[in-house]
C-alpha positions as CSV (number, residue, x, y, z in Angstrom):
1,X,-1.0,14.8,-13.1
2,X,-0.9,14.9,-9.2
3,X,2.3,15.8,-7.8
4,X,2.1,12.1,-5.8
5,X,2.1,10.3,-9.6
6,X,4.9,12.1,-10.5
7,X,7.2,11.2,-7.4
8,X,6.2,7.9,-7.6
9,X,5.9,7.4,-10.9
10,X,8.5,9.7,-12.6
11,X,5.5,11.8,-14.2
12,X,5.1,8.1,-16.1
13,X,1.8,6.5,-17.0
14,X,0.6,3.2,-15.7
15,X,3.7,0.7,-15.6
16,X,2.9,-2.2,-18.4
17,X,1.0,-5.1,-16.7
18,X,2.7,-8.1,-16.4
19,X,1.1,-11.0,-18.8
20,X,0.7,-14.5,-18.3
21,X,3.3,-14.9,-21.2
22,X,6.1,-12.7,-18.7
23,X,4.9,-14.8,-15.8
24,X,5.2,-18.3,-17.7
25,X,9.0,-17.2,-19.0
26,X,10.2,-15.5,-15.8
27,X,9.3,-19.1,-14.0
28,X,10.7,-21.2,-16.7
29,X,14.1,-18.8,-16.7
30,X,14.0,-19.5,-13.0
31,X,13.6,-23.3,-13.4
32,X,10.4,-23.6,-11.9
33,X,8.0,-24.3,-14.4
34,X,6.1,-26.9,-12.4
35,X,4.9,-24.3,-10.2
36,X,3.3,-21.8,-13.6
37,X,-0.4,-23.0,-13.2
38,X,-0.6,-22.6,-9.7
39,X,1.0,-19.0,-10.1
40,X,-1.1,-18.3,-12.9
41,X,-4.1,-19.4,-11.2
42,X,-3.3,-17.1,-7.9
43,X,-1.7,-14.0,-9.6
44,X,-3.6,-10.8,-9.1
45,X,-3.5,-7.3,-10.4
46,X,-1.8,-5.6,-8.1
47,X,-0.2,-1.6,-8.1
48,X,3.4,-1.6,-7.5
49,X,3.9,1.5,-5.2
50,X,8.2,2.9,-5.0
51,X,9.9,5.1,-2.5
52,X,12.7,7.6,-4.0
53,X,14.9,9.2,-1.9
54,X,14.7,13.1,-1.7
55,X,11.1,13.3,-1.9
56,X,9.1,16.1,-0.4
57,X,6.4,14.9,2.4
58,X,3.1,16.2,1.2
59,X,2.0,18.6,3.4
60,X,-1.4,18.2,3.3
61,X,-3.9,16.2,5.4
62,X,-4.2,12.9,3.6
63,X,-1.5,13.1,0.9
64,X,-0.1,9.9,-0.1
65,X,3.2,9.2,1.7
66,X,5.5,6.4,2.8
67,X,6.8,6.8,6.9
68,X,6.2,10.2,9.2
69,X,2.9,10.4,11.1
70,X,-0.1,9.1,9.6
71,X,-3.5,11.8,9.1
72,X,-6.0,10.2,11.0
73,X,-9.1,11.5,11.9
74,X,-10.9,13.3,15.1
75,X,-11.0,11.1,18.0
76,X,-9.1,7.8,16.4
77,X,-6.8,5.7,18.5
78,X,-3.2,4.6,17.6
79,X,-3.2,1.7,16.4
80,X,-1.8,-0.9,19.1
81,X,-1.0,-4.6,19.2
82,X,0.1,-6.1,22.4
83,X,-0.3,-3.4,24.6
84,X,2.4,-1.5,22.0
85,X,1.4,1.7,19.9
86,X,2.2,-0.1,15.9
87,X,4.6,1.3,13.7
88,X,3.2,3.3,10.9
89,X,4.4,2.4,7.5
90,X,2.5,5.1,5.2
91,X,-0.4,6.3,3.6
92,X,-2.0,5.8,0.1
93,X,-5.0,8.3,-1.2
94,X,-7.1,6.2,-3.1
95,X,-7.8,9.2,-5.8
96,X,-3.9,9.2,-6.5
97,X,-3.7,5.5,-7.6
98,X,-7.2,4.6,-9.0
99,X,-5.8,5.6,-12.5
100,X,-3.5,3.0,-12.5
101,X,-6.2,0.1,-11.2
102,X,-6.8,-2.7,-13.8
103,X,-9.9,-3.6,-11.9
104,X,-11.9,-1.7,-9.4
105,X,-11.0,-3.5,-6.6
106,X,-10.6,-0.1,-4.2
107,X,-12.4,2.7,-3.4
108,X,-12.4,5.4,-5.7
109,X,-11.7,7.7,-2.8
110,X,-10.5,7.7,0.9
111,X,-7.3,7.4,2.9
112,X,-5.4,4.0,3.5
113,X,-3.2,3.8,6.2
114,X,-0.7,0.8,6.9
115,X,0.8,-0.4,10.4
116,X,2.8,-3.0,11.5
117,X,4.0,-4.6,14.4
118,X,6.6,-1.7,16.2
119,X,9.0,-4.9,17.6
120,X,8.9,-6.2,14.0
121,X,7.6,-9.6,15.6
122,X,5.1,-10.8,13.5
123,X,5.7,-13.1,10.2
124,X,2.2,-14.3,9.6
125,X,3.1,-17.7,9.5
126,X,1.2,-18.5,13.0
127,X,-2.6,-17.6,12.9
128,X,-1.7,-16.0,16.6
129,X,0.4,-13.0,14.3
130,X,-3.2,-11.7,13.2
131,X,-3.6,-8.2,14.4
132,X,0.5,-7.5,14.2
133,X,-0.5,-5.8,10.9
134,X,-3.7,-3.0,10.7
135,X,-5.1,-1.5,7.3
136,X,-7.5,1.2,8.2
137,X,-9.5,2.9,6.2
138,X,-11.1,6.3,6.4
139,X,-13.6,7.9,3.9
140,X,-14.7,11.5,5.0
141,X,-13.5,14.8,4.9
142,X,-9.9,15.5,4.9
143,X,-10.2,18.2,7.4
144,X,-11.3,16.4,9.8
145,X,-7.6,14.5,9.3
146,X,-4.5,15.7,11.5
147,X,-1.2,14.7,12.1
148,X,0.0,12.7,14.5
């Protein structure tokens, strides 16, 4: 098992999905059973990703890590929003997580990298806030990858 999984994941397997019968009781504990078909009808499988403290950066270019300086690749720009460089937020290898996918709705392999607004201004909630938040994706060699 990659050393990622195990930090992550405590050298565990794939947390248990969450079934419509967990989603139907956890709203109906919470007193909002009107709401269950509309959640049911909009819930997705998703991969719930967990930072623990006293974890060891990987050191190599494109290992899967939350905070520091991203890897990006030869000749790619910071990402910016409103004249600002963005904040980065971390980096998932897609090889590290596509055990745990239910469905395959990622890459098998690449680099995601996440950044967010650095004045921690945007919400989303006006359609002006689009582009406070950048996924980029890179799928190549991970030598051509260096640190920021």
């Amino acid at each position: 098992m990659d050393n990622f999984l195990k930090r992550v994941f405590g050298g565990k397997t794939a947390q248990p999905q969450v079934g419509e019968k967990a989603i139907e009781l956890t709203l109906a504990a919470a007193g909002l059973e009107r709401i269950t078909p509309d959640v049911l009808r909009l819930a997705l499988p998703s991969i719930r990703i967990t930072n623990h403290t006293g974890l060891e950066i990987g050191d190599e270019a494109g290992a899967s890590r939350l905070g520091g300086q991203p890897d990006l690749p030869d000749g790619a720009a910071w990402p910016e929003w409103k004249g600002a460089p963005m904040s980065f937020v971390g980096q998932i290898r897609l090889k590290d997580v596509a055990a745990f996918a239910v469905e395959p709705a990622l890459p098998a392999d690449g680099l995601l990298s996440f950044f967010y607004d650095s004045k921690q201004e945007t919400y989303g909630a006006d359609p002006a806030d689009r582009g406070g938040w950048q996924v980029t994706y890179f799928r190549g060699n991970p030598g051509s990858l260096h640190r920021q």
